[in-house]
C-alpha positions as CSV (number, residue, x, y, z in Angstrom):
1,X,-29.5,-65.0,-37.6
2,X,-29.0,-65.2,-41.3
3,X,-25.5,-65.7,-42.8
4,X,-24.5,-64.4,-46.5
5,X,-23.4,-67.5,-48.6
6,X,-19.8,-66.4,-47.9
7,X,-20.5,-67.2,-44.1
8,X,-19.9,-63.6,-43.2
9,X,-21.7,-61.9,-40.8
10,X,-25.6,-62.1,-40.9
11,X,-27.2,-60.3,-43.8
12,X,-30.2,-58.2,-42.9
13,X,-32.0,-57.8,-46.4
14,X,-35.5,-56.3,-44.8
15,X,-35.5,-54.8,-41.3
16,X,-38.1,-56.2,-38.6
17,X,-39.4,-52.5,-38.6
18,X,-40.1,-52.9,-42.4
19,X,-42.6,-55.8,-41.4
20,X,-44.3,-54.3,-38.3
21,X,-44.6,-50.8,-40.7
22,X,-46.4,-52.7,-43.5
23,X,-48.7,-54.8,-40.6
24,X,-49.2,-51.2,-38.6
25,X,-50.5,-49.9,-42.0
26,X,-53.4,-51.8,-41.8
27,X,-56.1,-51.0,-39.5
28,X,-58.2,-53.7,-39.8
29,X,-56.2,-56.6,-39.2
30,X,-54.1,-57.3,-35.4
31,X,-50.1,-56.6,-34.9
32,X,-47.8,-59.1,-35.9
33,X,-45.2,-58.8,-33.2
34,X,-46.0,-58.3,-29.8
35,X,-44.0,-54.7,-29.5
36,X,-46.4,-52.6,-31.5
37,X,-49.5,-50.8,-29.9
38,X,-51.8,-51.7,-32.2
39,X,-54.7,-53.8,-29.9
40,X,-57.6,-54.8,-32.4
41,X,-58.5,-58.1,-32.1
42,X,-58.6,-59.0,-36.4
43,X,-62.0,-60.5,-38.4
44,X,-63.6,-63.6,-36.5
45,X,-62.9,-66.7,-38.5
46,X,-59.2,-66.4,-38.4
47,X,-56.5,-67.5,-36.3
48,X,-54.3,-65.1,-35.4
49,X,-50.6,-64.9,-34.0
50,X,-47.3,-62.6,-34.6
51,X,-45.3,-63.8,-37.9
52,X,-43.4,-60.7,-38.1
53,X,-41.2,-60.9,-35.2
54,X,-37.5,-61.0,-35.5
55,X,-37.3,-64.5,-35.2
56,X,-39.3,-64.7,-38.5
57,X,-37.7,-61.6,-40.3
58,X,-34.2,-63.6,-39.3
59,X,-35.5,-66.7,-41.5
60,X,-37.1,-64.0,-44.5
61,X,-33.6,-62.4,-44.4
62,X,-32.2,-65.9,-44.5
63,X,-34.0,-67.1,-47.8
64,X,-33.7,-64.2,-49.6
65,X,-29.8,-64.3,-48.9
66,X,-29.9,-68.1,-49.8
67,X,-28.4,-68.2,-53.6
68,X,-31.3,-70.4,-54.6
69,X,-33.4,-67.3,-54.0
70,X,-30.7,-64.2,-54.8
71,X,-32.7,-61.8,-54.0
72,X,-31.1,-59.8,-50.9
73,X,-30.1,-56.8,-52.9
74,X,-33.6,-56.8,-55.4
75,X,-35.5,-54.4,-54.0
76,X,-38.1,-54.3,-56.3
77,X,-38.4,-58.1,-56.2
78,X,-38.5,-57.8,-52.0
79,X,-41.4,-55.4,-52.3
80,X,-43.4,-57.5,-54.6
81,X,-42.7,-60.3,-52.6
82,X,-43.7,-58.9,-49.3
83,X,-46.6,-57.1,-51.0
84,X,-48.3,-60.8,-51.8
85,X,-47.0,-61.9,-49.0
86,X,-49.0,-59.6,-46.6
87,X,-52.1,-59.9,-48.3
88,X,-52.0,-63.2,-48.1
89,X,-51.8,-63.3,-44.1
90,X,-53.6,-60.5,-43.3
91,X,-50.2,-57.8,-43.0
92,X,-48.5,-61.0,-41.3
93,X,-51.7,-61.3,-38.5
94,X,-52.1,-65.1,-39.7
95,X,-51.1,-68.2,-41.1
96,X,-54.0,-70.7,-40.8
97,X,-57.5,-70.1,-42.7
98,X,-60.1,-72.3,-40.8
99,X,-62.2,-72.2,-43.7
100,X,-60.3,-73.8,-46.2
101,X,-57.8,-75.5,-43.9
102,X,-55.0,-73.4,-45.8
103,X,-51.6,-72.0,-44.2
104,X,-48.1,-70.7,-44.7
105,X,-47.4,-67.0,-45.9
106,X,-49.0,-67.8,-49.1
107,X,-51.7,-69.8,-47.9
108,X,-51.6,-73.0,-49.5
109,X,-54.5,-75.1,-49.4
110,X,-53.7,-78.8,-48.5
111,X,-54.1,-80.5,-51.7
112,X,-50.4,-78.4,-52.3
113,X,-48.5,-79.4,-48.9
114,X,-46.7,-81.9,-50.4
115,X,-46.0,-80.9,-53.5
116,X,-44.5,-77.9,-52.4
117,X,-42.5,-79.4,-49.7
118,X,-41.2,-81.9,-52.5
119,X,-40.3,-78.7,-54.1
120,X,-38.7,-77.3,-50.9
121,X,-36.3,-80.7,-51.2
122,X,-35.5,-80.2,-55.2
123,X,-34.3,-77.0,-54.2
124,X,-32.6,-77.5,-51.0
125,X,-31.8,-81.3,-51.3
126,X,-30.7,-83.3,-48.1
127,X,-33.3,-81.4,-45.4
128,X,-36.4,-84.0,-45.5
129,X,-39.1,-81.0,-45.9
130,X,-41.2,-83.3,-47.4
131,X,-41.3,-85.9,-44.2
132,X,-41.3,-83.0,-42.1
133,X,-44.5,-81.5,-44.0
134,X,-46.2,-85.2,-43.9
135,X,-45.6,-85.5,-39.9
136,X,-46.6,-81.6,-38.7
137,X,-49.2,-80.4,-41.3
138,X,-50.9,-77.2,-41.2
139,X,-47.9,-76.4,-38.4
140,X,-45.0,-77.2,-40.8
141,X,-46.2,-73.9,-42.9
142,X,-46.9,-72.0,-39.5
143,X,-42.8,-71.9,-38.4
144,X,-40.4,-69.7,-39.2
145,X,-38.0,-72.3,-40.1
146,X,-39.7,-73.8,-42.6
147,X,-42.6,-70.6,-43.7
148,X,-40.7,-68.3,-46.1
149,X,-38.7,-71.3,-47.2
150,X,-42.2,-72.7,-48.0
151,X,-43.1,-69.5,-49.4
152,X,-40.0,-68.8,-51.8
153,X,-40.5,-72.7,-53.1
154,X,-44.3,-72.0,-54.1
155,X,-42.4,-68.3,-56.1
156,X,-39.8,-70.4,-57.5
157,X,-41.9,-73.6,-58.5
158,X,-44.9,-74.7,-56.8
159,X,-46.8,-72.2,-58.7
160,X,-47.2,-74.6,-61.7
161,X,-50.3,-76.4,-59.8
162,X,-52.4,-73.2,-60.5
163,X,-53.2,-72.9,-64.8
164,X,-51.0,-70.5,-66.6
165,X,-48.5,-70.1,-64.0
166,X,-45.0,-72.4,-63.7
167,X,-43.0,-69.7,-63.3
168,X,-40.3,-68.0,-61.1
169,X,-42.6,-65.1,-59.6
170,X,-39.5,-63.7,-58.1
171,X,-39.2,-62.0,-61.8
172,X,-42.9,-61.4,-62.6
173,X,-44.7,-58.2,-62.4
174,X,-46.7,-58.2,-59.4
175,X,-49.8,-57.6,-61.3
176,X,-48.5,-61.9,-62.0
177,X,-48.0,-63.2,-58.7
């Protein structure tokens, strides 16, 4: 579980129920944790899996406690965050667009991998995200140990590949991200 910088007890900044609510408001896409009753299957095209578990709300709650992030206790700046986050994987139903070859919770194309797990190292130095990125791939961005930590990196600094952006989207509008 997540600890607070202070190495106190885990610090739960968004509640596993907060996740499977946002996915159960969607009735087009699947569930994102196997507890929920929800049983459509999701578009065709797509592959699908549960990324809203507690295993993956443990490493959300994690990176927004980190202090790199600080944003445990922004509640405006968790909703916009989740909010792009959950259109981006279909209310947390998927990871990996076929298509394009893109993944992660922000689906990053693969052009971006390795810029953004070079980014991941700038701001949590001494990890090797970048070697780790190089040697899984598409699967780096598809585990919860590495996928909101990919995610907050591409908010904090990634962004810059994309015109206009280079910006921490932690503190933009979400009319920005």
């Amino acid at each position: 579980p997540p600890v607070s910088p202070s190495g106190s007890p885990p610090v739960e900044c968004v509640p596993q129920s907060v996740l499977a609510c946002i996915n159960d408001y969607s009735g087009y896409w699947p569930k994102c944790s196997p507890g929920q009753a929800k049983s459509n299957s999701g578009p065709s095209g797509y592959e699908f899996g549960h990324y809203c578990t507690q295993e993956w709300t443990d490493a959300l709650n994690e990176v927004l406690a980190d202090p790199v992030v600080d944003k445990c206790s922004d509640t405006e700046a968790i909703r916009r965050f989740l909010a792009q986050v959950a259109y981006e994987t279909g209310y947390y139903s998927t990871v990996y667009q076929p298509a394009d070859g893109g993944a992660g919770l922000i689906h990053m194309i693969p052009g971006n991998w390795q810029i953004n797990a070079g980014d991941m190292d700038s701001l949590w130095p001494g990890q090797d995200y970048a070697g780790a990125a190089k040697s899984m791939g598409k699967d780096f961005f598809q585990t919860p140990a590495y996928g909101w930590r990919s995610v907050a990196a591409w908010f904090k600094t990634t962004n810059r590949v994309i015109g206009g952006c280079g910006m921490d989207l932690f503190d933009e509008p979400y009319e920005t991200q």
